[in-house]
N, C-alpha and C positions, 0 to 999 in steps of 0.2 A: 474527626476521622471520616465518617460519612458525609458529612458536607464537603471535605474539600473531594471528595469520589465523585458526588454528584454534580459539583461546578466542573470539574474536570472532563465527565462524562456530557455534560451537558453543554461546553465549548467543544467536543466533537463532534457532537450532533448538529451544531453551528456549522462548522466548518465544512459540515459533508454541501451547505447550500453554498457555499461560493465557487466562485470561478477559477479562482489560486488551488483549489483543493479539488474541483476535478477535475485538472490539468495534470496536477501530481499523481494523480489516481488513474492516468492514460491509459489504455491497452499496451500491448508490444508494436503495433505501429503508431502510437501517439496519438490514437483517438479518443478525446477524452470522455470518460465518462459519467455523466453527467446524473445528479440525484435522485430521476425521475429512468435510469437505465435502471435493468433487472440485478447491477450489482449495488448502484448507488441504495434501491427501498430495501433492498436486504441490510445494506449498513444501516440503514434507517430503523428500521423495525430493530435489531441487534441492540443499535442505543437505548431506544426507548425500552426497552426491554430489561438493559440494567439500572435504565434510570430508575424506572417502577421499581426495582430490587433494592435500590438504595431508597426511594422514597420509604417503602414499607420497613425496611432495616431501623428508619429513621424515629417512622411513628412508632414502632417496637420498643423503640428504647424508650420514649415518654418524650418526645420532643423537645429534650435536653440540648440539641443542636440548633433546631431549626424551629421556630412559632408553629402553628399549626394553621394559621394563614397563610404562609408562604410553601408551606406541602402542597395545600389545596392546587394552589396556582399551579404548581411545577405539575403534579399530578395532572391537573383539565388542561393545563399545553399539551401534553404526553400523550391524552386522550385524543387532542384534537389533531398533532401531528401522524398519529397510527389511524384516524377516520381519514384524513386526507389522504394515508400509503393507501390504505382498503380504496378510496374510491378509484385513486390513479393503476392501480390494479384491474379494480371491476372495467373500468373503461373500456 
């Protein structure tokens, strides 16, 4: 149940970096906008934000879903995509 949340939530958070997906995410004149716009790091941070909810949902249960090697990971991606929004922010 929580893993497939978190693969689900975690191929959106994919998708918000392609090109096919901020094309679809255009304004009302078709300009699109792009992951590194003020609406794309709001979606950014938004994901990561459930994914950390489902990661800790996960260790809660006792890592009945997922090893606790493969937490760690998804967790320190998580970390490192929300220091990348902070710094493209501070910028």
């Amino acid at each position: 149940m929580f893993m497939d949340r978190l693969l689900r939530e975690t191929q959106r958070l994919a998708n918000i970096f392609t090109a096919m997906e901020a094309l679809r995410l255009a304004d009302e004149r078709g300009n699109p906008r792009g992951w590194a716009s003020p609406f794309g790091l709001l979606q950014i941070i938004r994901c990561c934000g459930v994914i950390s909810d489902l990661v800790a949902a996960i260790a809660k249960a006792g890592y009945r879903e997922c090893d606790r090697e493969t937490l760690e990971e998804i967790a320190s991606e998580n970390r490192r995509v929300l220091y990348s929004v902070h710094a493209q922010i501070s910028a």
